[in-house]
N, C-alpha and C positions, 0 to 999 in steps of 0.2 A: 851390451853396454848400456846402463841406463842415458835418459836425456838429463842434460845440463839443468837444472832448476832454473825457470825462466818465470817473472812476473810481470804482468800485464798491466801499467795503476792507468785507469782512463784519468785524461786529463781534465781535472775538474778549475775554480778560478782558485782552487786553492795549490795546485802545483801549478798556475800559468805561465810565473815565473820561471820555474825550473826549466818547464816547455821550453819557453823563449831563448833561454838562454841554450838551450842544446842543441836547437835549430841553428841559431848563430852558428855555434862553434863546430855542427858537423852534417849541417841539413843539406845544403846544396854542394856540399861537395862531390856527389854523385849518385844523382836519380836515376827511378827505371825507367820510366819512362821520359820525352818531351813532355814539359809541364807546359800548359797554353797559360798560367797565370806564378808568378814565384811563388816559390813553397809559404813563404811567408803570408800571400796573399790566399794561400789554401785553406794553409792553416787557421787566419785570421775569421776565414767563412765557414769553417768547419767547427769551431769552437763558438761561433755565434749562433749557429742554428746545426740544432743534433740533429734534423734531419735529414740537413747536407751530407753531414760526414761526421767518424768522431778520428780525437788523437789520442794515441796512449804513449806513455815510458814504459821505457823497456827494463825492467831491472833484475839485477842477478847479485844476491848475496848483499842484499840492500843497498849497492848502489846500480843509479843509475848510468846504463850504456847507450840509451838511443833514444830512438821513435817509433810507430808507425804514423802512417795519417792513411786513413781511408775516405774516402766519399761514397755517398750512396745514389744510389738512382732506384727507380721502378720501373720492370720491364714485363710488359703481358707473356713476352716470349719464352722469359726465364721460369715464372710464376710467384713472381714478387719481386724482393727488396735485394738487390745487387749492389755488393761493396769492390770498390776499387780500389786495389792497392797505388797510391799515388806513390808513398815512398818509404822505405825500410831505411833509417839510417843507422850507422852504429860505430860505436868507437873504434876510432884506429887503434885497436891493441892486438896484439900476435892471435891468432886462434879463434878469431869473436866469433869468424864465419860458421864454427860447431854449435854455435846458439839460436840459428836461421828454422833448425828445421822446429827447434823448441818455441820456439815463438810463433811461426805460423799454425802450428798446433792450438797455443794458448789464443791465438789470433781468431780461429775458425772456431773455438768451442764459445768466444766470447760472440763472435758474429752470427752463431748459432742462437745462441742465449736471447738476440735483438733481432730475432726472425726473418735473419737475411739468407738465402737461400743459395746464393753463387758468391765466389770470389773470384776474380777478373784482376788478372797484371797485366801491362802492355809494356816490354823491355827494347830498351833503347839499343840500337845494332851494334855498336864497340863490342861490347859484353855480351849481346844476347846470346851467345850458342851457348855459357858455359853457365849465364843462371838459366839461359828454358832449359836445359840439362836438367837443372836441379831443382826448377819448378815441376818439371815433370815427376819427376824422382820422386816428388809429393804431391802427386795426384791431380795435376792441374793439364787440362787438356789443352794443345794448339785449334784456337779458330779462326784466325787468318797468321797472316806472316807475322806477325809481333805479338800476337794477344790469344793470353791464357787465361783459360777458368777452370774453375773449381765447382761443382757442387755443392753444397754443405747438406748432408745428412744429418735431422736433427729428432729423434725418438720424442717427442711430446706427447704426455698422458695426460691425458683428462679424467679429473675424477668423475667418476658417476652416482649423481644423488636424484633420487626421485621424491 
């Protein structure tokens, strides 16, 4: 069964608006993790400085159904640039949840692209058993009680000129 057609648009100040307004209408309705600052305040430091973090829209069939926000960190232990999944939101409409795995696909190859090496969720307890289910399910390992990561495997060639 093919994946859903899922598109990634990083948020630039030319969709800020759209951002904004999605976050409103669907962002804190329910995070994976405890946020230590609101999403809005995430988001606000995330779109200020790309080395924090970045946000993208989530769209499917040209319109738009969501968010991610990641933030990044640098860890000697990982071997580099580490992204956090802060939060997936997505439209409440019947079925969306068949667009999770398309998108963290489109998520990982984009995180790959900006030389990030792990991805990292921390899922809040109501729900964790049935998204770590399904984080696992795509390749994301437990390393302690809440918090998953990812590897990202990324083939970079370099050309050779002498």
């Amino acid at each position: 069964m093919p994946r859903p057609s899922v598109e990634l648009l990083l948020v630039t100040p030319l969709f800020m608006n759209e951002f904004f307004e999605l976050l409103a209408k669907w962002g804190e309705q329910d995070t994976l993790s405890e946020p230590v600052l609101s999403l809005e305040e995430t988001a606000r430091r995330l779109l200020v400085d790309p080395s924090a973090g970045q946000a993208w829209l989530i769209r499917s069939t040209g319109k738009s159904l969501g968010f991610v926000l990641v933030s990044y960190r640098y860890s000697v232990r990982a071997g580099g640039k580490v992204g956090f999944i802060e939060q997936i939101a997505l439209a409440p409409i019947e079925g969306i949840e068949r667009l999770l795995p398309s998108i963290l696909h489109e998520l990982e190859d984009d995180l790959a692209q900006k030389s990030v090496v792990k991805m990292e969720v921390s899922l809040k307890k109501p729900q964790g058993k049935t998204r770590k289910r399904f984080f696992e399910e795509f390749g994301f390992l437990t390393q302690s009680v809440d918090l998953l990561e990812k590897t990202i495997h990324y083939e970079e060639e370099f050309p050779l000129s002498f």
